[in-house]
LOVEXDREN-874496 format. One record per atom (N, C-alpha, C): atom name; residue in one letter; y, x, z. Coordinates in steps of 0.1 Angstrom, whole numbers, always signed. Layout:
LOVEXDREN-874496
(CA; a; (Y; X; Z))
...
END
This chain:
LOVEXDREN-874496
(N; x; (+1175; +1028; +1554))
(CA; x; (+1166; +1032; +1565))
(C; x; (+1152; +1035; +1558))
(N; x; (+1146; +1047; +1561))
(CA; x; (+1134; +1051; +1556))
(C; x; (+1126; +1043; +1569))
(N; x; (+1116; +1040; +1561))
(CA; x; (+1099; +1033; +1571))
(C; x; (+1092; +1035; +1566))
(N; x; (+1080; +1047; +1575))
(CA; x; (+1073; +1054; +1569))
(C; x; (+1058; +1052; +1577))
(N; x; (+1052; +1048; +1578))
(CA; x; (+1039; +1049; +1585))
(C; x; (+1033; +1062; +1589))
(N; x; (+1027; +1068; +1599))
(CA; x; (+1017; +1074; +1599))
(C; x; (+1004; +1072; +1600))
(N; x; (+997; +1076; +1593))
(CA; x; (+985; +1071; +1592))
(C; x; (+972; +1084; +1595))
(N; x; (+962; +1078; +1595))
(CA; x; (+949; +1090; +1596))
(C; x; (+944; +1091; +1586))
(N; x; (+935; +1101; +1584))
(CA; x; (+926; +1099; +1573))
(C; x; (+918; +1109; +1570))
(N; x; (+904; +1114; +1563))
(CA; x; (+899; +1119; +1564))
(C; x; (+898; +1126; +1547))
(N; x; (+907; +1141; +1549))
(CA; x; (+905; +1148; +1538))
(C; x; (+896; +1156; +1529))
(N; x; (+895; +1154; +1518))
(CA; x; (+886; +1163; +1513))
(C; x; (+888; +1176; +1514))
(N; x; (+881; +1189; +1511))
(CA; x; (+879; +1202; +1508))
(C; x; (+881; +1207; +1495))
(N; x; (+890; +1218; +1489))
(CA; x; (+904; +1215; +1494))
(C; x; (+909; +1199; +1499))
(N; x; (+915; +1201; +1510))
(CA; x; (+923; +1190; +1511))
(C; x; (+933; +1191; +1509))
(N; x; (+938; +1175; +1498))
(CA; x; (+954; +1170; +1492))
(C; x; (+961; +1169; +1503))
(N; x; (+960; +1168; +1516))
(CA; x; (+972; +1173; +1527))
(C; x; (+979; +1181; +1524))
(N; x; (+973; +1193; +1523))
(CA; x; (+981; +1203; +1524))
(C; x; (+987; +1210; +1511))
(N; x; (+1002; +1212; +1517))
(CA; x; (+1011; +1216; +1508))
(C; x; (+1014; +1229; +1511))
(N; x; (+1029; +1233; +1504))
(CA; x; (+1033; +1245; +1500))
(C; x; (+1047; +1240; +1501))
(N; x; (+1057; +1246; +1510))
(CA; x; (+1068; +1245; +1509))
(C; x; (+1078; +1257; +1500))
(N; x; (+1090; +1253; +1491))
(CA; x; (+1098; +1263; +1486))
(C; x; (+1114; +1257; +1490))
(N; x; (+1116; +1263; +1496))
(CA; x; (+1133; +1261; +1497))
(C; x; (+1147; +1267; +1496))
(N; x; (+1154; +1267; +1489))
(CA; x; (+1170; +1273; +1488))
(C; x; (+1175; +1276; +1499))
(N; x; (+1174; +1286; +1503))
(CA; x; (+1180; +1289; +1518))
(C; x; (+1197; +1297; +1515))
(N; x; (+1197; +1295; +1528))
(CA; x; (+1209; +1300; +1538))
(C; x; (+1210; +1316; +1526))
(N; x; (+1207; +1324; +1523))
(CA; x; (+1202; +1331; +1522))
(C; x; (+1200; +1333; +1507))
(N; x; (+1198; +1341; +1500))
(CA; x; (+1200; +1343; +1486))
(C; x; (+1187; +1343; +1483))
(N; x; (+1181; +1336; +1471))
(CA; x; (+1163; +1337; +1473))
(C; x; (+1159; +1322; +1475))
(N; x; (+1148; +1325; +1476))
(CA; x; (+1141; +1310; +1476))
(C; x; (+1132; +1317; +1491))
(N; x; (+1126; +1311; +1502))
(CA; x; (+1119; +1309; +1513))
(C; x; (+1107; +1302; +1505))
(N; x; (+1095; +1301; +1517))
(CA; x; (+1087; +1297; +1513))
(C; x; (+1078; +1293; +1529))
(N; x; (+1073; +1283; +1532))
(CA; x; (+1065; +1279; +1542))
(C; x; (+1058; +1268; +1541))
(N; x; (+1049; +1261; +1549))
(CA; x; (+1038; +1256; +1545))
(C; x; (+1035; +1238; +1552))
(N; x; (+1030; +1227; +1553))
(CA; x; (+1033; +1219; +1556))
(C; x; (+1018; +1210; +1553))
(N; x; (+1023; +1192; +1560))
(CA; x; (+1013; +1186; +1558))
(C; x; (+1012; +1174; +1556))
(N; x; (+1008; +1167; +1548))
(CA; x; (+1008; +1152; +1546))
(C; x; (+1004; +1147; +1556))
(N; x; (+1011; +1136; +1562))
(CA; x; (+1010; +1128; +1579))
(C; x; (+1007; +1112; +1573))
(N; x; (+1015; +1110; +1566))
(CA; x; (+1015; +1093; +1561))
(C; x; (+1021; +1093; +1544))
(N; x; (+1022; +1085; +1538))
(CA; x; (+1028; +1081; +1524))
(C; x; (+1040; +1089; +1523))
(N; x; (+1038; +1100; +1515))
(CA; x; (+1051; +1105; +1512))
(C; x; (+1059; +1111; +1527))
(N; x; (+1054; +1112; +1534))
(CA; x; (+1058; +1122; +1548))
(C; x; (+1053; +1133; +1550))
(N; x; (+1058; +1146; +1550))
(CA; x; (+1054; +1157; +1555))
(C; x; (+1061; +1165; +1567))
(N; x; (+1046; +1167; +1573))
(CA; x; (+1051; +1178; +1589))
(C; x; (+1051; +1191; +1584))
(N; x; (+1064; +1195; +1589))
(CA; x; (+1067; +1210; +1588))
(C; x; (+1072; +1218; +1602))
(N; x; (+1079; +1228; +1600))
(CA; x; (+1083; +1235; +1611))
(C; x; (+1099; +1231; +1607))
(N; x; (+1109; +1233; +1616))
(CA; x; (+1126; +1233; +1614))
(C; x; (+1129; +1242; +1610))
(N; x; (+1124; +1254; +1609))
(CA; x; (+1133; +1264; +1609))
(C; x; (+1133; +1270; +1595))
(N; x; (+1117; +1263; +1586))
(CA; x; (+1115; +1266; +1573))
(C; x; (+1123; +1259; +1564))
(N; x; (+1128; +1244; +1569))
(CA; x; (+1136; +1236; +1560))
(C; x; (+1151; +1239; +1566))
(N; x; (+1157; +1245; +1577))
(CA; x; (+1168; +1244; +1581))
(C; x; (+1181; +1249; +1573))
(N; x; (+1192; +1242; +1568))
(CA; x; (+1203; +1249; +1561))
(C; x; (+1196; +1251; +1549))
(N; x; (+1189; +1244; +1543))
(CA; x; (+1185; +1244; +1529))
(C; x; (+1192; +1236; +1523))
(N; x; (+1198; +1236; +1509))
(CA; x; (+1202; +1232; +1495))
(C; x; (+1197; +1228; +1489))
(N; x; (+1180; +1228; +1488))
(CA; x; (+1171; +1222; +1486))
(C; x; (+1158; +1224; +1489))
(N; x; (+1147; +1217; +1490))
(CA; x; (+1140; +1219; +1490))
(C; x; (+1124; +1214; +1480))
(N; x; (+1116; +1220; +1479))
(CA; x; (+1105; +1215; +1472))
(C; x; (+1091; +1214; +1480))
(N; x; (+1083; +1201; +1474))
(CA; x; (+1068; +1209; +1481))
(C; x; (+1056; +1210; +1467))
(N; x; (+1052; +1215; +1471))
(CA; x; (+1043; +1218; +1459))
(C; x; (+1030; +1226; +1463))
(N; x; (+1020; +1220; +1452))
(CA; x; (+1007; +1217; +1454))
(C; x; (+995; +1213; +1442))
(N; x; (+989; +1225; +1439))
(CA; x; (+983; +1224; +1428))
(C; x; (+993; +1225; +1415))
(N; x; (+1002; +1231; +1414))
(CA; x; (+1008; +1232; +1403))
(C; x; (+1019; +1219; +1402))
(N; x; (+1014; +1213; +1409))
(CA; x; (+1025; +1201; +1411))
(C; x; (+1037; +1201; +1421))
(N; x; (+1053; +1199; +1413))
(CA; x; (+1063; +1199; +1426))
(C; x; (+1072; +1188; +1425))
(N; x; (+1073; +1182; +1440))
(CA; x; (+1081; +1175; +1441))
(C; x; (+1094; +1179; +1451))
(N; x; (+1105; +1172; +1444))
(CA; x; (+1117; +1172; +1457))
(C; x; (+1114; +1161; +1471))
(N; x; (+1121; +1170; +1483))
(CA; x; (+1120; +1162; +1495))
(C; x; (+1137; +1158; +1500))
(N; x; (+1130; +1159; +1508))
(CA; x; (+1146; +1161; +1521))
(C; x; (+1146; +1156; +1535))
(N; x; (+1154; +1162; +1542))
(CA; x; (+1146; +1159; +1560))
(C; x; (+1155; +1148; +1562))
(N; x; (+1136; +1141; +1567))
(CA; x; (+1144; +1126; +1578))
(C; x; (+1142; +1127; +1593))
(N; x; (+1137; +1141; +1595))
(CA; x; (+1136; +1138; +1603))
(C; x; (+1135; +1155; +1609))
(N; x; (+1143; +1159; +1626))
(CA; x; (+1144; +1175; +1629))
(C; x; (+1148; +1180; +1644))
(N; x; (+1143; +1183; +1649))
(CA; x; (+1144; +1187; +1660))
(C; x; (+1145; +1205; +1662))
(N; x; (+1151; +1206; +1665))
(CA; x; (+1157; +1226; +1665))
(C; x; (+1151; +1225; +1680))
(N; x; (+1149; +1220; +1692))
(CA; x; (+1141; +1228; +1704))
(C; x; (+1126; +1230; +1699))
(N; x; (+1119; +1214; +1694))
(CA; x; (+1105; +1218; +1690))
(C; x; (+1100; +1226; +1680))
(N; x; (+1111; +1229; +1671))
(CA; x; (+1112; +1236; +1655))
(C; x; (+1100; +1228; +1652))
(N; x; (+1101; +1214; +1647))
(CA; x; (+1092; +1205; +1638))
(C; x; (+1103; +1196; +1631))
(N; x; (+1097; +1192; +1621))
(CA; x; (+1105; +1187; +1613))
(C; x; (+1096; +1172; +1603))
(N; x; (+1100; +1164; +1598))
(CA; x; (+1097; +1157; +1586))
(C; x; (+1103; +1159; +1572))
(N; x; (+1095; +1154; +1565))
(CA; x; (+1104; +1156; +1549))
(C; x; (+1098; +1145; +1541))
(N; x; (+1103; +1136; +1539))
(CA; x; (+1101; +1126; +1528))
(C; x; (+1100; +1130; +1511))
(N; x; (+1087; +1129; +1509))
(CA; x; (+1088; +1135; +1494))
(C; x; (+1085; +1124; +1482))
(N; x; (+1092; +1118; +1476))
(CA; x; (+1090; +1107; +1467))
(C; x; (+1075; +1108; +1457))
(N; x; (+1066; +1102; +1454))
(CA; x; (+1060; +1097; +1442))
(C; x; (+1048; +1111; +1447))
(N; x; (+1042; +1113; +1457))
(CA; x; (+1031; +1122; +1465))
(C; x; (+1021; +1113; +1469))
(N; x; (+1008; +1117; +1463))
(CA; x; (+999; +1110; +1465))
(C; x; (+985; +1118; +1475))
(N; x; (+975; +1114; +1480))
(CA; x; (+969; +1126; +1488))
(C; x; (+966; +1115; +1497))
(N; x; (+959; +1124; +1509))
(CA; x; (+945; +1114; +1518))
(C; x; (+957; +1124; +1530))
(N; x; (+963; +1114; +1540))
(CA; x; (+966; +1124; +1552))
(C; x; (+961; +1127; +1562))
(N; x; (+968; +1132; +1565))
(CA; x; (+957; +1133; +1580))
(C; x; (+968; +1127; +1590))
(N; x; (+958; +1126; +1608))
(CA; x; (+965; +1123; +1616))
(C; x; (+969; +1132; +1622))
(N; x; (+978; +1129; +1634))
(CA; x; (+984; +1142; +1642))
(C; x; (+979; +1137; +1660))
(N; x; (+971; +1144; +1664))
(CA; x; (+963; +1143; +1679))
(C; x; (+961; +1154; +1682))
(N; x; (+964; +1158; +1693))
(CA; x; (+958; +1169; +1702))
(C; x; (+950; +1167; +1711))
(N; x; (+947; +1156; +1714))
(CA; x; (+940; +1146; +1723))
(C; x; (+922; +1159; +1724))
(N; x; (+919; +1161; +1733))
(CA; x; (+907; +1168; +1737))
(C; x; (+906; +1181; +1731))
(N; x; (+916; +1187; +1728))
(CA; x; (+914; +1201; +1720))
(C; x; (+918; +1212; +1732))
(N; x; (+906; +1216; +1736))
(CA; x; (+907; +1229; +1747))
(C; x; (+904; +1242; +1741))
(N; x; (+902; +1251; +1752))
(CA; x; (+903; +1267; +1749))
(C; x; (+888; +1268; +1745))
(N; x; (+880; +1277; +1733))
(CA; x; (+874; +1275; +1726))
(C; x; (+865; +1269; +1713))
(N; x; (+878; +1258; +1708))
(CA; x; (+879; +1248; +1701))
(C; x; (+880; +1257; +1687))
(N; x; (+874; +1253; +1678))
(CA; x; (+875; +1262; +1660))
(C; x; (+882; +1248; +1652))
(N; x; (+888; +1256; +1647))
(CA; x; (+894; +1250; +1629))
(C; x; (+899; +1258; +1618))
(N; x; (+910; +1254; +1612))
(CA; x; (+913; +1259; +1601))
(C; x; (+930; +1257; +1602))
(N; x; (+937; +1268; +1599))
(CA; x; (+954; +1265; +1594))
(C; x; (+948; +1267; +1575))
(N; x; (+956; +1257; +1572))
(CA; x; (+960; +1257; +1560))
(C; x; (+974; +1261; +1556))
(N; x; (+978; +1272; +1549))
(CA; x; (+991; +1278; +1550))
(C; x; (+989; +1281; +1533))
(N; x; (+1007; +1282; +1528))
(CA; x; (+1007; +1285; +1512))
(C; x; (+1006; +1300; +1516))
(N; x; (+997; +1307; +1503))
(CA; x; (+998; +1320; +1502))
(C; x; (+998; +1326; +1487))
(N; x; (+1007; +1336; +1480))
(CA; x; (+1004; +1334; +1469))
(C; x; (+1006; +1322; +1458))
(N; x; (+1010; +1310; +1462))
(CA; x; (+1017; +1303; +1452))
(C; x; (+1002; +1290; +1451))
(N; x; (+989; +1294; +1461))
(CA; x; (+977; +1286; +1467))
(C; x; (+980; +1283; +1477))
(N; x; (+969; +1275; +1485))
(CA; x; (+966; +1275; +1498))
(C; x; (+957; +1279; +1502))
(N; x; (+955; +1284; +1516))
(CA; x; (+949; +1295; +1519))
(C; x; (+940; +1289; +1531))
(N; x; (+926; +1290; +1533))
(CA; x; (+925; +1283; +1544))
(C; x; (+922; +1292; +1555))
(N; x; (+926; +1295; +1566))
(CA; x; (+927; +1308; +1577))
(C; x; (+921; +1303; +1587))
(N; x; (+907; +1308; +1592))
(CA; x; (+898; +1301; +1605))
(C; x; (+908; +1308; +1618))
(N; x; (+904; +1293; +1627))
(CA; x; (+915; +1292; +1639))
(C; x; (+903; +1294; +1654))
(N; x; (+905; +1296; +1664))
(CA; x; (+902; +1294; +1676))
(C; x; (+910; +1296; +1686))
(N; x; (+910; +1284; +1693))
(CA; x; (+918; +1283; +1702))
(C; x; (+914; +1288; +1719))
(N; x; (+925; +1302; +1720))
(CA; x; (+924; +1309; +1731))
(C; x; (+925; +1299; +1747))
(N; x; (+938; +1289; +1744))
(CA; x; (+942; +1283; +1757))
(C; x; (+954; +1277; +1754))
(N; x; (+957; +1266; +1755))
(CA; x; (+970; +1257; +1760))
(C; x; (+979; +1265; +1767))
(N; x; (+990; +1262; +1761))
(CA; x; (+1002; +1270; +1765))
(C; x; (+1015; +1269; +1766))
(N; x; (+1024; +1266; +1778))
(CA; x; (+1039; +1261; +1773))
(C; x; (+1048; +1276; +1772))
(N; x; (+1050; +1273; +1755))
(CA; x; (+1052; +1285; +1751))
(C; x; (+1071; +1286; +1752))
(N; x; (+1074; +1295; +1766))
(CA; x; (+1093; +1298; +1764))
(C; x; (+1100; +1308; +1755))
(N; x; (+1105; +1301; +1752))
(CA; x; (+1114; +1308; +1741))
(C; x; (+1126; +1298; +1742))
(N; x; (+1133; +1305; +1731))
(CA; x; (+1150; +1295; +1727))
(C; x; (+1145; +1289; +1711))
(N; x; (+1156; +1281; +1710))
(CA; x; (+1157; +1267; +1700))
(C; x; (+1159; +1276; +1688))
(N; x; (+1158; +1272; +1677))
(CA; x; (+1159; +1279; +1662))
(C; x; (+1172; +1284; +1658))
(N; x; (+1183; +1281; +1670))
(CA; x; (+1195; +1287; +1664))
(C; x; (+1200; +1299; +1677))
(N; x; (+1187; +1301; +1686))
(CA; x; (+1188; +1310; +1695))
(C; x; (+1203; +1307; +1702))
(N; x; (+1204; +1293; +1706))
(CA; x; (+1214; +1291; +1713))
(C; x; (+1211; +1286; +1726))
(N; x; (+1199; +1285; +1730))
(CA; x; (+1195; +1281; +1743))
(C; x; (+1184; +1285; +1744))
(N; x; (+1175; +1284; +1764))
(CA; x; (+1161; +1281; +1760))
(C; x; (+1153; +1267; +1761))
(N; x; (+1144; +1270; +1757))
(CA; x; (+1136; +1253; +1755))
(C; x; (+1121; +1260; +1760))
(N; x; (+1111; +1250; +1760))
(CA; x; (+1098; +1253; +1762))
(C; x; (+1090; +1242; +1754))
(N; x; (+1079; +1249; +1743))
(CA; x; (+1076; +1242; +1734))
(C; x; (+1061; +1240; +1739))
(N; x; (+1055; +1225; +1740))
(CA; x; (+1041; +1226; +1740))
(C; x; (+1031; +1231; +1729))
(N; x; (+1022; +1240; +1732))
(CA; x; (+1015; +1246; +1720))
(C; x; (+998; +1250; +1721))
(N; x; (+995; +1262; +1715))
(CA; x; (+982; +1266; +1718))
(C; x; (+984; +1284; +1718))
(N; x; (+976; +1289; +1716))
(CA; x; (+973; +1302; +1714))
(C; x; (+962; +1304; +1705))
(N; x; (+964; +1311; +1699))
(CA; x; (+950; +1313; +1685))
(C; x; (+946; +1325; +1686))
(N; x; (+939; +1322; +1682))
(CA; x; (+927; +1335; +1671))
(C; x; (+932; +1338; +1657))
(N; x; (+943; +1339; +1652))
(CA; x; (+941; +1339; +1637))
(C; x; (+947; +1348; +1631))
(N; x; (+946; +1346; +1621))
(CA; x; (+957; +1360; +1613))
(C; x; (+961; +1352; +1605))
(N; x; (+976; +1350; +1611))
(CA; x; (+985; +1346; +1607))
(C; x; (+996; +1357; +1601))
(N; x; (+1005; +1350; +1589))
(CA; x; (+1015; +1359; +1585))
(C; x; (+1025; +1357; +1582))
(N; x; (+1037; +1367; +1581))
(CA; x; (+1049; +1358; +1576))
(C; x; (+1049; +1349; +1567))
(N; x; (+1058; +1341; +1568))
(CA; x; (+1055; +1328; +1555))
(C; x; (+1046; +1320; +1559))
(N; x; (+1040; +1318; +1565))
(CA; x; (+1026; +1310; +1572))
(C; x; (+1035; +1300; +1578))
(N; x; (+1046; +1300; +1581))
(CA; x; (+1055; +1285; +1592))
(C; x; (+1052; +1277; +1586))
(N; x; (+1050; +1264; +1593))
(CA; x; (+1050; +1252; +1589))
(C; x; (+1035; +1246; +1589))
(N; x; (+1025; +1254; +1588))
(CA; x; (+1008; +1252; +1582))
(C; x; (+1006; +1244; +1597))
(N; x; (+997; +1234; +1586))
(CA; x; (+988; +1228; +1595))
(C; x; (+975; +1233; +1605))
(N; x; (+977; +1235; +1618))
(CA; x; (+964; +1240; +1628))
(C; x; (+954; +1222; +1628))
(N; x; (+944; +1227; +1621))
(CA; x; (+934; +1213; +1620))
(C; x; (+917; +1214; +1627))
(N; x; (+918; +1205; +1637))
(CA; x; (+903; +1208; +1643))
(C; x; (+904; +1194; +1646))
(N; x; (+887; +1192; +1643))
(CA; x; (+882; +1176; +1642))
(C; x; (+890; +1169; +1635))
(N; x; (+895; +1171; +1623))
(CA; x; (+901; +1163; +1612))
(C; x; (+914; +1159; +1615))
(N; x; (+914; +1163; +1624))
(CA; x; (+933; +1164; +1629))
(C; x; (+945; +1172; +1631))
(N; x; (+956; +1173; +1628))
(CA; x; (+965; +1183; +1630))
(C; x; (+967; +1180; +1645))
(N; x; (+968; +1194; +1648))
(CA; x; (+965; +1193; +1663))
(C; x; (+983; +1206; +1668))
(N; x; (+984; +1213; +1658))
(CA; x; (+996; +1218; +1656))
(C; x; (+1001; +1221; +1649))
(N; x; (+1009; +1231; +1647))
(CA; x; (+1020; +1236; +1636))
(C; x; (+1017; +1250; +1635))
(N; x; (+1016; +1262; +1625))
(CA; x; (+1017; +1276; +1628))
(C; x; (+1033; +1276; +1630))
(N; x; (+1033; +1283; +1641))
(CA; x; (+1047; +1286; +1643))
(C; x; (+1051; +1304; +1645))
(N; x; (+1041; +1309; +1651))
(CA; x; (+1045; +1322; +1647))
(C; x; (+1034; +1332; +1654))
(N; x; (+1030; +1348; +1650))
(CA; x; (+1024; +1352; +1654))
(C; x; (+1023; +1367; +1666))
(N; x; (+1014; +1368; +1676))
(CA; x; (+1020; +1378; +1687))
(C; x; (+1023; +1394; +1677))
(N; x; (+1033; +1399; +1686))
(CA; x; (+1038; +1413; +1678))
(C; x; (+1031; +1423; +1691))
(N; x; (+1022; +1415; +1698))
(CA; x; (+1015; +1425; +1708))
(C; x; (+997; +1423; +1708))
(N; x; (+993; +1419; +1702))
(CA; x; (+977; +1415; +1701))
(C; x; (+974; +1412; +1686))
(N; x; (+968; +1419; +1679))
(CA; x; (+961; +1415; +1667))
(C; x; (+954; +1401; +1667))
(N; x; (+956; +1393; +1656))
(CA; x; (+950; +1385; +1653))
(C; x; (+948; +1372; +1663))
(N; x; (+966; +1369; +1668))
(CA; x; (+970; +1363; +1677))
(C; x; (+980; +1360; +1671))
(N; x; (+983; +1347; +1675))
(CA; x; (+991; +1336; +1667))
(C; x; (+992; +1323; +1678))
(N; x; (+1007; +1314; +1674))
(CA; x; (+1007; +1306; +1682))
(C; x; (+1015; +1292; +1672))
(N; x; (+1006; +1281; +1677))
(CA; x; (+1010; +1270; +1669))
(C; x; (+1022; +1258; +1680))
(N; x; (+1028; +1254; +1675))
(CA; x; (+1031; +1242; +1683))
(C; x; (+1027; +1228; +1683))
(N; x; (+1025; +1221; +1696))
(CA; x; (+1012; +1213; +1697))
(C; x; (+1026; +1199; +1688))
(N; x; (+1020; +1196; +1677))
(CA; x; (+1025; +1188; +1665))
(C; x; (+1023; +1172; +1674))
(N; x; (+1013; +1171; +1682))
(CA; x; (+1015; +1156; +1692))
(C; x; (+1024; +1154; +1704))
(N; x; (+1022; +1167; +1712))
(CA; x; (+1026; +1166; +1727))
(C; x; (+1042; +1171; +1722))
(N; x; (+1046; +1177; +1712))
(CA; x; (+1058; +1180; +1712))
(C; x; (+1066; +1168; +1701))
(N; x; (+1063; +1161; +1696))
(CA; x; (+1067; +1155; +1683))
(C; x; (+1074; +1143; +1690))
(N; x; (+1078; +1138; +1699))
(CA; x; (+1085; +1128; +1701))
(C; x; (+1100; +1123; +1698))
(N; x; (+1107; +1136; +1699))
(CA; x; (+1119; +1132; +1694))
(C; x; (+1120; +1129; +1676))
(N; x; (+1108; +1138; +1668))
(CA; x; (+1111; +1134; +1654))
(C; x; (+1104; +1125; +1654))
(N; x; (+1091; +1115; +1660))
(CA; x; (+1088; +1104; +1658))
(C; x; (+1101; +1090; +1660))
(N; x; (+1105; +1096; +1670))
(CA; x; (+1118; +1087; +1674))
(C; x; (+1127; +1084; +1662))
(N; x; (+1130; +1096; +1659))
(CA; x; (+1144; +1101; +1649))
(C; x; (+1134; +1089; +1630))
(N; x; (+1122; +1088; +1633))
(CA; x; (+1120; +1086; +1620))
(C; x; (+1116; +1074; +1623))
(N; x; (+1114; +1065; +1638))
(CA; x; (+1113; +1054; +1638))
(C; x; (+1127; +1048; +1636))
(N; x; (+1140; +1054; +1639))
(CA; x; (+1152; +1049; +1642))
(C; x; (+1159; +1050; +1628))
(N; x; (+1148; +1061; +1617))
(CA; x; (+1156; +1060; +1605))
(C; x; (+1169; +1072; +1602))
(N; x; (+1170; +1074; +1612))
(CA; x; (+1186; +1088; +1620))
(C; x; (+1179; +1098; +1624))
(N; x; (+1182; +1109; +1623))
(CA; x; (+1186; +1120; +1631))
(C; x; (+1192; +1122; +1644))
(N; x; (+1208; +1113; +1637))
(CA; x; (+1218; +1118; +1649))
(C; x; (+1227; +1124; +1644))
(N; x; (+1241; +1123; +1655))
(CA; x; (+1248; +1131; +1651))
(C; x; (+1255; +1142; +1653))
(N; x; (+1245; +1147; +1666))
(CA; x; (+1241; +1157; +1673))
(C; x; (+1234; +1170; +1667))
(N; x; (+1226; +1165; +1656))
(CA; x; (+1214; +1176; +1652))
(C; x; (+1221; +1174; +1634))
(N; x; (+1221; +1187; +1626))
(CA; x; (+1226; +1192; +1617))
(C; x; (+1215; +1201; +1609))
(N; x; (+1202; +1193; +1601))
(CA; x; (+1197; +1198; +1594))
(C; x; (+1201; +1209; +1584))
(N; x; (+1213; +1207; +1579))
(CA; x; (+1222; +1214; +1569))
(C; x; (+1227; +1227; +1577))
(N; x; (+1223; +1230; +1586))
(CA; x; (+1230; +1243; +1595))
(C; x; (+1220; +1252; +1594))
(N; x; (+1229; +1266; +1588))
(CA; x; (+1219; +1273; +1587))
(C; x; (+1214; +1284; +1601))
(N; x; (+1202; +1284; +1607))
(CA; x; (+1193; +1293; +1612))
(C; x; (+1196; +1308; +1613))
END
């Protein structure tokens, strides 16, 4: 059984939170999406960037380590990944007071860096759509942005007041410079669960590919 703390903490500029996901997909090629240090050796990602991967890596500053998910939910498409011998200041995960008008920053890999992309938040939003294997619908707590977001951007940390407040999860194909995150507190309950309990389940199938 993995026991993992989360913890808060207050990062420097660049901040060692933020990572860089590469993973062996479903798919011929290597993917690539973006992620965040939550506690010792834990990273929040999206599901759909680590799903049906063979492997995966995170990496940062020239530095890479292997992971692997403890933790996944396909309605919220959020995920964990335990990365061995990763060191860094994390951050916490609260949405707690963050309304429409609120500024920060997504941190996303770009380029083989991290990129830091100014955020403002349009309005709270329960965003419908279906689950990451488009086999049902779900409704994901989230926000609405300001940002210019781009492919490859999944996973990045949305950070305002020193907190991850969501997830980049994907961007409008009808409004420029509109983007939508999912809210990484108000939705994270089943992977907090799944990583308090150590399981997954034997219901949910990280190894399935997307």
């Amino acid at each position: 059984m993995l026991a993992v703390a989360i913890s808060p903490g207050c990062a420097p500029d660049p901040p060692s939170a933020a990572v860089g996901i590469v993973v062996d997909s479903c798919d011929p090629g290597d993917d690539t999406g973006s992620g965040a240090l939550v506690g010792p050796g834990l990273v929040l990602t999206s599901a759909h960037v680590v799903a049906g991967a063979d492997a995966i890596r995170v990496v940062r500053d020239g530095q890479t380590r292997t992971a692997h998910v403890v933790a996944f939910d396909p309605e919220m498409d959020l995920a964990y990944l335990a990365v061995n011998g990763w060191d860094g200041t994390p951050w916490s995960v609260s949405s707690e007071g963050v309304e429409a008008g609120d500024t920060g920053v997504a941190y996303v890999m770009r380029d083989g860096g991290i990129a830091k992309i100014p955020v403002a938040v349009v309005r709270r939003v329960d965003i419908r759509t279906e689950d990451i294997y488009v086999e049902g619908e779900t409704v994901r707590p989230g926000f609405e942005l300001e940002a210019s977001i781009e492919p490859g951007d999944s996973g990045g940390a949305v950070v305002i007041d020193g907190r991850i407040a969501g997830v980049v999860w994907a961007r409008s194909r009808q409004v420029d410079d509109r983007s939508y995150a999912i809210d990484a507190d108000r939705g994270g309950a089943l992977i907090r669960e799944q990583l308090h309990m150590g399981s997954i389940g034997d219901d949910i199938d990280p190894a399935r590919c997307h």
